[in-house]
LUMDRENSE-940593 format. One record per residue: residue number from 1; x, y, z of N, C-alpha, C, O in turn; residue in three letters. Coordinates in steps of 0.02 Angstrom, whole numbers, plus 32768, in hexadecimal, padded with zeros to 4 digits. Last residue first. Layout:
N
PT   pos   n_xx   n_yy   n_zz   ca_xx   ca_yy   ca_zz   c_xx   c_yy   c_zz   o_xx   o_yy   o_zz   code
PT   NUM      X      Y      Z       X       Y       Z      X      Y      Z      X      Y      Z    ala
...
***
This chain:
200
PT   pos   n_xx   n_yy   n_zz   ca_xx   ca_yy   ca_zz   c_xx   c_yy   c_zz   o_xx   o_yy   o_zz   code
PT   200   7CC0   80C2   80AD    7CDF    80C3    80EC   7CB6   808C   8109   7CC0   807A   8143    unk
PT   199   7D03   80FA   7FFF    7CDA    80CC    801E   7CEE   80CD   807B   7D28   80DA   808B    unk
PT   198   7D1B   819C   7FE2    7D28    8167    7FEB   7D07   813B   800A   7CE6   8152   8039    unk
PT   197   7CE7   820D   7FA6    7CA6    81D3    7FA6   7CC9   819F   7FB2   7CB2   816A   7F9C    unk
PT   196   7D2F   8279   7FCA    7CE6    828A    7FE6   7CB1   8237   7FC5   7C74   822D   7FC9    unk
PT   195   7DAB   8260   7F98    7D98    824F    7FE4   7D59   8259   7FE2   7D41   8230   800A    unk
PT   194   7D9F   827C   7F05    7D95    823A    7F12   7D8E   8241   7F68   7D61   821C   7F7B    unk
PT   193   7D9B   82FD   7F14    7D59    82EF    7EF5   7D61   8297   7F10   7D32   8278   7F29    unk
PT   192   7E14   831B   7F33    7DD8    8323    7F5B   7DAE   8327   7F42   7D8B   8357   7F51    unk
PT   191   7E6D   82F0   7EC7    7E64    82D3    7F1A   7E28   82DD   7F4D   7E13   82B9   7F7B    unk
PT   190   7E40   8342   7E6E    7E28    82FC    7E65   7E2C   82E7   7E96   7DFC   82C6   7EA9    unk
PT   189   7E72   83B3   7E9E    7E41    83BD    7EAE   7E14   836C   7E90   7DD9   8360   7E9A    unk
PT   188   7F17   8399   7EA9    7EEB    8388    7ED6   7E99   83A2   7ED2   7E7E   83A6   7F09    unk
PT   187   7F07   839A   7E11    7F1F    8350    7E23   7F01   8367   7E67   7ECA   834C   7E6E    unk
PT   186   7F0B   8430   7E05    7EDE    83E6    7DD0   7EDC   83BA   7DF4   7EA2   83A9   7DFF    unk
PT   185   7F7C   8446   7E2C    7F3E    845C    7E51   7EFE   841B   7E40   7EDA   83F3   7E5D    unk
PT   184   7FD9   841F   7DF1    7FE6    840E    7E20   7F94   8412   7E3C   7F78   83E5   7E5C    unk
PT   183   7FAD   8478   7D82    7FB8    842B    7D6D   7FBB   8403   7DB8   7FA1   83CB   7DBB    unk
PT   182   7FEC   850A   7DAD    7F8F    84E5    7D95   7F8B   849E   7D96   7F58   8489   7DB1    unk
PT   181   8062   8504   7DBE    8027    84F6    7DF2   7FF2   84D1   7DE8   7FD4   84A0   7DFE    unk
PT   180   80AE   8479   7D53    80A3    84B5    7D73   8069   84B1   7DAC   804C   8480   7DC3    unk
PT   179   80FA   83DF   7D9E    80F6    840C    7D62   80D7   8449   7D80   80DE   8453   7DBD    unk
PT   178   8113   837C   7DFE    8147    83AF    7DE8   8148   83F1   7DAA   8171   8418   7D93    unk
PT   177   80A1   834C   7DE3    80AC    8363    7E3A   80D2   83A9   7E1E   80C3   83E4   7E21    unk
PT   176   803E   8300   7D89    8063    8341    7D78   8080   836F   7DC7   8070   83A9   7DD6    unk
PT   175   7FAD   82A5   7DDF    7FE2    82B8    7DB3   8012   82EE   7DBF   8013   830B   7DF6    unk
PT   174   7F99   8238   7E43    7FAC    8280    7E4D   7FD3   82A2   7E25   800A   82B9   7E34    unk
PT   173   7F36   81AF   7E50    7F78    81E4    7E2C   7F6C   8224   7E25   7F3F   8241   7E07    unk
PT   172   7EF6   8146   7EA2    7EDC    817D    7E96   7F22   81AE   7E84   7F3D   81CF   7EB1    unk
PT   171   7EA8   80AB   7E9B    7EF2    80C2    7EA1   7EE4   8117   7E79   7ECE   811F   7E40    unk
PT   170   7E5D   8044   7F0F    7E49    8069    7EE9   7EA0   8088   7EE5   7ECA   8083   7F11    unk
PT   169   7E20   7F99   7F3F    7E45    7FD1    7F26   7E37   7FFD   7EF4   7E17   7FF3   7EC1    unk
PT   168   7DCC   7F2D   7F67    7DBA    7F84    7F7A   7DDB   7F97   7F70   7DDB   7FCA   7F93    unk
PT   167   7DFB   7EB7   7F8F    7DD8    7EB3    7F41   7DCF   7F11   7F42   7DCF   7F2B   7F0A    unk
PT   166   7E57   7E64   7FCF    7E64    7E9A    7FD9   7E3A   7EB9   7FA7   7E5C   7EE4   7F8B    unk
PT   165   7E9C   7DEC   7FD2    7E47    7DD9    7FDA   7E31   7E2B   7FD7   7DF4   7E34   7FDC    unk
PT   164   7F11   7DD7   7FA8    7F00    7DD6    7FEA   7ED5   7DCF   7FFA   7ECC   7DAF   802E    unk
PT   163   7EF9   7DEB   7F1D    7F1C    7DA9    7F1E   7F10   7DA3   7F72   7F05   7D6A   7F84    unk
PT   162   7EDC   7E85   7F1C    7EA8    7E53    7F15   7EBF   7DF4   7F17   7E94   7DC8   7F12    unk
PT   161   7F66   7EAF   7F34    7F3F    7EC1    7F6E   7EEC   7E83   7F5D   7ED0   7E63   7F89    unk
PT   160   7FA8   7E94   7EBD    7FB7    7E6B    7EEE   7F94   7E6F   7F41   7F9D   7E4B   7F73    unk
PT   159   7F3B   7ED1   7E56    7F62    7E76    7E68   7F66   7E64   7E9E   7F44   7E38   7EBA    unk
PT   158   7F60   7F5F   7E8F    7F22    7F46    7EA3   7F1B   7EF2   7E80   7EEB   7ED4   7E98    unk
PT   157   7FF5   7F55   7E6D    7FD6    7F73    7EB0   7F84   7F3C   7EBA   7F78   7F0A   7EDD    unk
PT   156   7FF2   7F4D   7DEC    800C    7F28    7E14   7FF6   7F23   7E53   7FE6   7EEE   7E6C    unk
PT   155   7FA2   7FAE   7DCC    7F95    7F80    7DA9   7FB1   7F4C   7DD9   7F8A   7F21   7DEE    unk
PT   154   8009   802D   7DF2    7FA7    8030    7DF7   7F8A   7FD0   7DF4   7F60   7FBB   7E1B    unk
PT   153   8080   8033   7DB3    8066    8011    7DFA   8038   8018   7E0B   8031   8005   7E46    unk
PT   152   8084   8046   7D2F    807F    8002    7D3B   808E   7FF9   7D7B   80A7   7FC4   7D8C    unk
PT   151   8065   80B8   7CC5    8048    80AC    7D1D   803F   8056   7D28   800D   8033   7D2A    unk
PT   150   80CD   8112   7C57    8092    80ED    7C75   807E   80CE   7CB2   80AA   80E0   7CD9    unk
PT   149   80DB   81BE   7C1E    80FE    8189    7C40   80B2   815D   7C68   807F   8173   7C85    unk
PT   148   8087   81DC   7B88    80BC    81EC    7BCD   80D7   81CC   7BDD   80F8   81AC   7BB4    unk
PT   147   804A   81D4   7B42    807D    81E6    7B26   80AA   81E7   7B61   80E7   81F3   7B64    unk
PT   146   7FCD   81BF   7B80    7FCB    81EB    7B55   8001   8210   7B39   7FFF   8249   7B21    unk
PT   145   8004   81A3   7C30    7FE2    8199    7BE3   7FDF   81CA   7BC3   7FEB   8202   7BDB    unk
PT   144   8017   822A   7CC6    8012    81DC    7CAC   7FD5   81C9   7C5C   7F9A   81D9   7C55    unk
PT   143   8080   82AF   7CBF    8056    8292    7CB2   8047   8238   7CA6   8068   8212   7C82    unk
PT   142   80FF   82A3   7D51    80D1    82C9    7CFF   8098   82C2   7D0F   807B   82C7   7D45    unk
PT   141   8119   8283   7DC8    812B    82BF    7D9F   810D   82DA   7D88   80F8   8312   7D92    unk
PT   140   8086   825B   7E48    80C3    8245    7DFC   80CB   827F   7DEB   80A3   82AD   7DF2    unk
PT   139   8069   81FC   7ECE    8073    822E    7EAA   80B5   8234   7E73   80F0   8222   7E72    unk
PT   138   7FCD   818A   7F10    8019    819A    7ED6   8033   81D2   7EAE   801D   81DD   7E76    unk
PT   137   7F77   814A   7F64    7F85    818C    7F51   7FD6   8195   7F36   800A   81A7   7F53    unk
PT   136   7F0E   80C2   7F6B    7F58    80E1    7F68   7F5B   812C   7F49   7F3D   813C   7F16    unk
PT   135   7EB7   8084   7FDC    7EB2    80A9    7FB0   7F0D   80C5   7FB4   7F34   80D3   7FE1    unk
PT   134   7E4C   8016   8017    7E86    800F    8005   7E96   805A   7FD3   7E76   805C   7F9E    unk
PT   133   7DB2   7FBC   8077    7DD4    7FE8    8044   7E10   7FF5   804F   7E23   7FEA   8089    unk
PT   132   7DCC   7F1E   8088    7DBC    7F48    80AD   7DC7   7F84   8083   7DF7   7F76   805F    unk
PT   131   7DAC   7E4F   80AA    7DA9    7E9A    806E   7DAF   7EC8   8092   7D9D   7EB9   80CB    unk
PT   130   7E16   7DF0   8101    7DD5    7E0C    80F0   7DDE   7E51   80D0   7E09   7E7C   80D9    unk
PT   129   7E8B   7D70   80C5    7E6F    7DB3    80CB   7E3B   7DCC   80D7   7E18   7DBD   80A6    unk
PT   128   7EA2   7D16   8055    7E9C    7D0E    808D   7E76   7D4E   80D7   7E52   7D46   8108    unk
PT   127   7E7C   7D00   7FA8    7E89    7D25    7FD9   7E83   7D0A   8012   7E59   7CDC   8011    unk
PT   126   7EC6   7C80   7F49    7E91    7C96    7F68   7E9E   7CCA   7FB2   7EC0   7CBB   7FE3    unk
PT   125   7F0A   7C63   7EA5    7F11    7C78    7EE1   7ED1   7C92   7F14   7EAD   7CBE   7EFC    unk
PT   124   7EA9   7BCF   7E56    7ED6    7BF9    7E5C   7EED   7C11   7E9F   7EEB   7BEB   7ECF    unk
PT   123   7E6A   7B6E   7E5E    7E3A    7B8B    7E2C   7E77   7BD3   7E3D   7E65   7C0A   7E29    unk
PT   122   7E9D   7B12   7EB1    7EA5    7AEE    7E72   7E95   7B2D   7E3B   7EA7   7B2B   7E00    unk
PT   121   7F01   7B9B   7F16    7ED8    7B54    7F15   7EC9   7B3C   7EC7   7EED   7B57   7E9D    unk
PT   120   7F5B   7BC3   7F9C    7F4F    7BBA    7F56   7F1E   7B86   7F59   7F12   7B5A   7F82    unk
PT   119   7F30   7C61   7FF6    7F39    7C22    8002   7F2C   7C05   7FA3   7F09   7C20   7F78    unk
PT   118   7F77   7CF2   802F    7F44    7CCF    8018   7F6A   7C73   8007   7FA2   7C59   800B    unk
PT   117   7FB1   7D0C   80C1    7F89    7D43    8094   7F64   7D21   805F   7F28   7D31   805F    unk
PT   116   7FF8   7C9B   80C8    7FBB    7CB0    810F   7FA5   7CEC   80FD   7F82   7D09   8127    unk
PT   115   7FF5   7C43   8069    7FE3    7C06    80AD   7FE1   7C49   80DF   7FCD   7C3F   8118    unk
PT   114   806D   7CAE   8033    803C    7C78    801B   8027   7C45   8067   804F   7C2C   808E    unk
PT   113   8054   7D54   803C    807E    7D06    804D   8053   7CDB   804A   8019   7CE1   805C    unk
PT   112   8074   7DF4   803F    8064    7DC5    8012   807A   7D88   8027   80B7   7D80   8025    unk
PT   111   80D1   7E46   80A0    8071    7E31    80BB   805D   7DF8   8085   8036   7DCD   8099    unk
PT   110   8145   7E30   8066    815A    7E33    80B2   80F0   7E0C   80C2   80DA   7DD9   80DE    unk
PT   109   814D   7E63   7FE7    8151    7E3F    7FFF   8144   7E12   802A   8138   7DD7   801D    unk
PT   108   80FF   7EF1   8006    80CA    7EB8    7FD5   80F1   7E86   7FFB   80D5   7E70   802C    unk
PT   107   816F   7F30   804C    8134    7F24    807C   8108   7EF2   8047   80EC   7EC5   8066    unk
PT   106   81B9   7F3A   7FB9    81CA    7EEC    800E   81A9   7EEF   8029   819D   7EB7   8040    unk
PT   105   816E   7F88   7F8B    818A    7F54    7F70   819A   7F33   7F8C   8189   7EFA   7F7D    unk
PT   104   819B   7FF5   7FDA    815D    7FD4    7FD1   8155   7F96   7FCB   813C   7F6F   7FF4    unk
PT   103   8230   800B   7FAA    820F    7FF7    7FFC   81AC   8003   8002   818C   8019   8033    unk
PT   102   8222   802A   7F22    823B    7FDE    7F54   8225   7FC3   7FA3   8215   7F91   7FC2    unk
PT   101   8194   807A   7EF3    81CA    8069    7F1F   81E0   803D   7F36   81C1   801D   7F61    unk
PT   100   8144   8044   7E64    8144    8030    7E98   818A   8035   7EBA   81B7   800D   7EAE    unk
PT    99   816B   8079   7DB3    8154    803C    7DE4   8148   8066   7E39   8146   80A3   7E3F    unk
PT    98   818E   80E0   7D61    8159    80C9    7D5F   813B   8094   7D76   8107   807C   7D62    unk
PT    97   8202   8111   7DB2    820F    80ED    7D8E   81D4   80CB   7D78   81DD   808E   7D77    unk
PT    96   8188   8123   7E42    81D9    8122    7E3B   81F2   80F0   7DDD   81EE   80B2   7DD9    unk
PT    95   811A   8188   7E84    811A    814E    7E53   8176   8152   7E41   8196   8186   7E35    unk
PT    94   811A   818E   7F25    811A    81AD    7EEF   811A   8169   7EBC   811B   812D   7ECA    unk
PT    93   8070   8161   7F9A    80B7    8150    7F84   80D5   8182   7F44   80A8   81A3   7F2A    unk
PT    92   8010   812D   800E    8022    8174    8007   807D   8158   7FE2   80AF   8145   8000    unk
PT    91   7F89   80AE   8037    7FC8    80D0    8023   7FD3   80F7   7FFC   7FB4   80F8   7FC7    unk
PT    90   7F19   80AA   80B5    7F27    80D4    8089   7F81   80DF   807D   7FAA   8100   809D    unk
PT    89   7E97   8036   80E8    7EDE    8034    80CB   7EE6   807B   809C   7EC4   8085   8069    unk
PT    88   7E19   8017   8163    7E2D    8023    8126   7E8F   803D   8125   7EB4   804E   8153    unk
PT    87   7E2A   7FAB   81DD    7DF6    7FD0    81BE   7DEC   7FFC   818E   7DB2   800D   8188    unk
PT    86   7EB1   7F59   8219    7EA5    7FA0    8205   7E59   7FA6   81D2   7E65   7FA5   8195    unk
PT    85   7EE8   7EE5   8218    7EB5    7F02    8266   7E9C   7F40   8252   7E74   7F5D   8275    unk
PT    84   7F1E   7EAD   81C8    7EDE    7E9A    81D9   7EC1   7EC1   8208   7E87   7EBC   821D    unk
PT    83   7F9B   7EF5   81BF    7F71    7F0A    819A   7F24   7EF1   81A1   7EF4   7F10   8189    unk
PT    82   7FD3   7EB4   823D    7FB3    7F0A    822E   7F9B   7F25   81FD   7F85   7F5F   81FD    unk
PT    81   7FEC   7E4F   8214    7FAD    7E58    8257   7F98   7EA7   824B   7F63   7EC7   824D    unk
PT    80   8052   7E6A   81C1    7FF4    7E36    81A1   7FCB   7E5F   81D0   7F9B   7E84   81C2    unk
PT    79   80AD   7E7C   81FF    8094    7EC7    81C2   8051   7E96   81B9   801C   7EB1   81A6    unk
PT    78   80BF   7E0C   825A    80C6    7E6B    8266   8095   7E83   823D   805F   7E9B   824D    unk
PT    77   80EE   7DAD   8203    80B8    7DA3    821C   808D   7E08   8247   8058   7E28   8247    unk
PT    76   815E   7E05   81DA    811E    7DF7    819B   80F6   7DEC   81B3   80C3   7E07   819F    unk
PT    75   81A8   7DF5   8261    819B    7E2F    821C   8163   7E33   81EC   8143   7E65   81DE    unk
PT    74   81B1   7D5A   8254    819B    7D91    827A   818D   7DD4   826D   8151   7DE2   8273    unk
PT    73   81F8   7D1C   81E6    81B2    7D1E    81E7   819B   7D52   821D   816D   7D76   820C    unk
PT    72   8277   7D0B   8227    8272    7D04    81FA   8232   7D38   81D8   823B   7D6C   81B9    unk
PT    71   823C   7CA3   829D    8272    7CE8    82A8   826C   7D29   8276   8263   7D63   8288    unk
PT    70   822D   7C35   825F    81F1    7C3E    8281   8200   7CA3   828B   81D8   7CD2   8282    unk
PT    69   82A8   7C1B   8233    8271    7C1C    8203   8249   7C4C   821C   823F   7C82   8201    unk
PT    68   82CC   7BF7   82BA    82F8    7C32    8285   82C7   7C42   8244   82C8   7C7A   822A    unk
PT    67   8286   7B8E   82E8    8296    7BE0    830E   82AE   7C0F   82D4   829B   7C49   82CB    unk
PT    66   8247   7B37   825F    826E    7B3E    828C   8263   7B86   82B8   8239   7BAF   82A6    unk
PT    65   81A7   7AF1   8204    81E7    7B39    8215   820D   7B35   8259   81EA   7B31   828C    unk
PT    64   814F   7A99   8209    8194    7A85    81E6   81D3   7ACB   8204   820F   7ACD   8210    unk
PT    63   80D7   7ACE   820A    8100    7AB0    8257   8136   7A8B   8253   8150   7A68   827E    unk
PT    62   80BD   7B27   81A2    80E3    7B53    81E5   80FA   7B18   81FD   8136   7B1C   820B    unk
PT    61   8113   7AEA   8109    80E2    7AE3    8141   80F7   7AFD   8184   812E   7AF3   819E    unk
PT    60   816B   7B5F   80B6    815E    7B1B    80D9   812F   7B35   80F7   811D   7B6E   8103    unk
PT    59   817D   7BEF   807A    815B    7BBA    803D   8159   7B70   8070   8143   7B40   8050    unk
PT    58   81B5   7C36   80E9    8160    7C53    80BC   814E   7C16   8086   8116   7C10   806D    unk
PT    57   822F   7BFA   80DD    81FB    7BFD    811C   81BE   7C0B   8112   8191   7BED   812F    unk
PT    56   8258   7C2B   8060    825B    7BE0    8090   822B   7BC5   80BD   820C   7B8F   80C2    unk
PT    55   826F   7CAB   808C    8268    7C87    803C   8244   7C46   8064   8210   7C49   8084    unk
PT    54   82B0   7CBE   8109    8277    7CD3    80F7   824F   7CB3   80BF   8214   7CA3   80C6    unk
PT    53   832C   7C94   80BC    8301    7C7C    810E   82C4   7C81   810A   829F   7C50   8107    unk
PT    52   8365   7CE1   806A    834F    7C9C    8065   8322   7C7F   809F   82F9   7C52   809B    unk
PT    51   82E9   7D80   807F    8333    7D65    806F   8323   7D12   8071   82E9   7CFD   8079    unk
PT    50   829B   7E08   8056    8289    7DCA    8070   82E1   7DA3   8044   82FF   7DAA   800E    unk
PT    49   82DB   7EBE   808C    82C9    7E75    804F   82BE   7E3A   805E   82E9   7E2E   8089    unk
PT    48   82A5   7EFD   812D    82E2    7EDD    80E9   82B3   7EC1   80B5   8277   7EB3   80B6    unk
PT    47   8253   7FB2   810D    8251    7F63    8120   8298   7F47   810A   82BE   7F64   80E4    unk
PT    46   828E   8043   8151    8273    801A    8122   8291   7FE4   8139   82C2   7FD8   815C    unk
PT    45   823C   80AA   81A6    8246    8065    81BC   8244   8044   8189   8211   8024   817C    unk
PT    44   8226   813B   8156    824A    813E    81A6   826B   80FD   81A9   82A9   80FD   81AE    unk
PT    43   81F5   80F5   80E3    823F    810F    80EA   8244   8135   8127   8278   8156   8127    unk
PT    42   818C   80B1   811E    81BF    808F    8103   81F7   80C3   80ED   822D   80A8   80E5    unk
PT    41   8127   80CB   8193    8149    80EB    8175   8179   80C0   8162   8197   80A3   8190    unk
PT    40   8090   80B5   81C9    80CB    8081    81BA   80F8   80AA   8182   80E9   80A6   8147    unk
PT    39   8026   80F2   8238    8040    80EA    8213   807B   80C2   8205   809B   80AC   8235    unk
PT    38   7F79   80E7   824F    7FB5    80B9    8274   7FDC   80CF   8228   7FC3   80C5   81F0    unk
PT    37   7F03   8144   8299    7F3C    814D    8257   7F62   811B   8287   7F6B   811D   82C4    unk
PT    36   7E5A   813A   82E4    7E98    8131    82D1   7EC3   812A   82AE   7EB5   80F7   828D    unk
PT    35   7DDA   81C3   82B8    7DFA    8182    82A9   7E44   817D   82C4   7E6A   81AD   82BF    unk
PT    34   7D1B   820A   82B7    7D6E    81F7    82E4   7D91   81B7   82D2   7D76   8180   82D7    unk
PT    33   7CE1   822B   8227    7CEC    820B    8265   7D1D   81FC   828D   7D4C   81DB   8279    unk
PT    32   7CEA   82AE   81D8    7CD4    8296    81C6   7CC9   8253   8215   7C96   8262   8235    unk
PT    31   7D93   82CE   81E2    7D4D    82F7    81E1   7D1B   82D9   81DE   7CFE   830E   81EA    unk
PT    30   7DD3   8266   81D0    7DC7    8276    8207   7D95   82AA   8218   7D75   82B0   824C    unk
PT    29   7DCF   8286   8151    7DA5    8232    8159   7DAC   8257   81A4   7D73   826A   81B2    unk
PT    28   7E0D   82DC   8133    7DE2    82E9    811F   7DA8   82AB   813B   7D6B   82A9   8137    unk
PT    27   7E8F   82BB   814E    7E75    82EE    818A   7E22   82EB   8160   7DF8   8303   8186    unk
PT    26   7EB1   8254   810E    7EA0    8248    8157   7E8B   8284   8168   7E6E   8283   819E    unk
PT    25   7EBA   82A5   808D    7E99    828B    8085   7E8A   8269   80DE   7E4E   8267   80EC    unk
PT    24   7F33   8302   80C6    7EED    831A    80B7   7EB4   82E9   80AF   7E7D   82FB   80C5    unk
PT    23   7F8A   82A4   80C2    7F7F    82D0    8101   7F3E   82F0   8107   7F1C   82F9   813A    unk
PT    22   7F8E   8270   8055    7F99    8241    806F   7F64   8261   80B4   7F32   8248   80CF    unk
PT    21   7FDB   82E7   800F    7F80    82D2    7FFA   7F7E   82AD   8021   7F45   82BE   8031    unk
PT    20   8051   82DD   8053    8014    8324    805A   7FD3   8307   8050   7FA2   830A   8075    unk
PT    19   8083   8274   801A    807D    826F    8062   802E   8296   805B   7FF4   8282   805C    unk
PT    18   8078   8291   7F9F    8061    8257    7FAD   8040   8266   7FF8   8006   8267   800C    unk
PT    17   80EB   8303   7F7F    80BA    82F9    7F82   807C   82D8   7F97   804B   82FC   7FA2    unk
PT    16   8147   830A   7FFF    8147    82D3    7FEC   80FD   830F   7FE5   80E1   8331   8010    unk
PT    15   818F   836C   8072    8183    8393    8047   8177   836D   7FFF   8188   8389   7FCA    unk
PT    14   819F   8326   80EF    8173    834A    80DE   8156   8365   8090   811D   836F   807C    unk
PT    13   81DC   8292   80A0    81D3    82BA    80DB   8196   82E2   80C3   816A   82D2   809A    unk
PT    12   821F   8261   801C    8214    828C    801E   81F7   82B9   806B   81FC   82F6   806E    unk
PT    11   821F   81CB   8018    8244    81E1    802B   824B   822F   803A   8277   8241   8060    unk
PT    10   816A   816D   8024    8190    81A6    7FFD   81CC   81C4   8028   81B9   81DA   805F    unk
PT     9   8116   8127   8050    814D    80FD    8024   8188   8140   801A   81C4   813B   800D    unk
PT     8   80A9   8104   80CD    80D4    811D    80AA   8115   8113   80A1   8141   8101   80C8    unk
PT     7   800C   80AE   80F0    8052    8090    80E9   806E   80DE   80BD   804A   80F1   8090    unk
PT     6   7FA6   80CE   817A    7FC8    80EB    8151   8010   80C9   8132   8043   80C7   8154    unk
PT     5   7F15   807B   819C    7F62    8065    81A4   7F78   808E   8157   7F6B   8080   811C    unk
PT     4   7EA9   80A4   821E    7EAB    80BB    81CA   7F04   8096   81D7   7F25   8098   820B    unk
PT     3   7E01   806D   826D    7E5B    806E    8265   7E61   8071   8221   7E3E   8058   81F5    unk
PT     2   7D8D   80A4   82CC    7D93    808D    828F   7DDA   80A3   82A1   7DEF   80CE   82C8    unk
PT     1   7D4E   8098   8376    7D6D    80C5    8346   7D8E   809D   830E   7DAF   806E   8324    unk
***
């Protein structure tokens, strides 16, 4: 049985746009073949911030790291294994301030590390990772462009997911949540035009 790793960002609970499409889009892949949902709820379990230890410990050589280093790293080594073990990636987030929830923002932390998500080398950063699809489902107030407000976590997102080796992203906006029905409606019938050719 194929593994799906739900990361959600949204403080909202049930009533989290994101989540919903999040809900529909697994029930629709579960239509389709039996799968496991591992989820990682970051505002049930939000992460800490990577602090000096951590700092430290992600930039030496592992057999330089002490217990407390090593301590340190447990968590991150956590969120890697589970993102390697999972067979596709679906995050479910709002767009906050036209970025990326903080507590996203530390799960990048926390899986981004140099020497065991990717490795540097002369011709740059090199993924470590095996590819797998990746899809973010982001729900926004408005509108994005065209006078609006702009989408500088689409861009970031799929950087720092292709800096992993992570090349299959896709970032799918849910416009106008808060605006009227129709507008709301708009936005999920693009959701379900994009589940019916996600890659699997």
């Amino acid at each position: 049985m194929k593994q799906v790793l739900h990361i959600a960002a949204s403080p909202r609970g049930a009533v989290s746009h994101s989540r919903q499409a999040a809900e529909q889009a697994l029930a629709a892949l579960q239509a389709r073949s039996p799968i496991e949902v591992i989820l990682r709820d970051l505002s049930e379990q939000p992460l800490p911030h990577p602090d000096a230890t951590f700092v430290s410990a992600s930039l030496m050589p592992p057999e330089q790291r002490s217990p407390s280093h090593r301590l340190s790293l447990s968590l991150s080594e956590a969120l890697i294994a589970e993102l390697q073990a999972a067979d596709a990636v679906l995050i479910s987030t709002p767009m906050h301030n036209f970025m990326l929830p903080s507590v996203l923002k530390a799960w990048v932390d926390h899986v981004l590390r140099p020497g065991r998500s990717f490795a540097r080398t002369p011709l740059g950063k090199q993924g470590l990772l095996t590819d797998r699809p990746v899809a973010m489902l982001m729900a926004c107030g408005g509108a994005i462009g065209n006078g609006d407000q702009q989408d500088f976590a689409s861009p970031y997102m799929a950087y720092a997911c292709q800096t992993m080796g992570l090349h299959n992203f896709q970032s799918i906006i849910l416009e106008n949540c808060n605006r009227d029905a129709a507008a709301r409606a708009s936005s999920l019938t693009s959701l379900q035009k994009w589940q019916q050719g996600w890659p699997w």
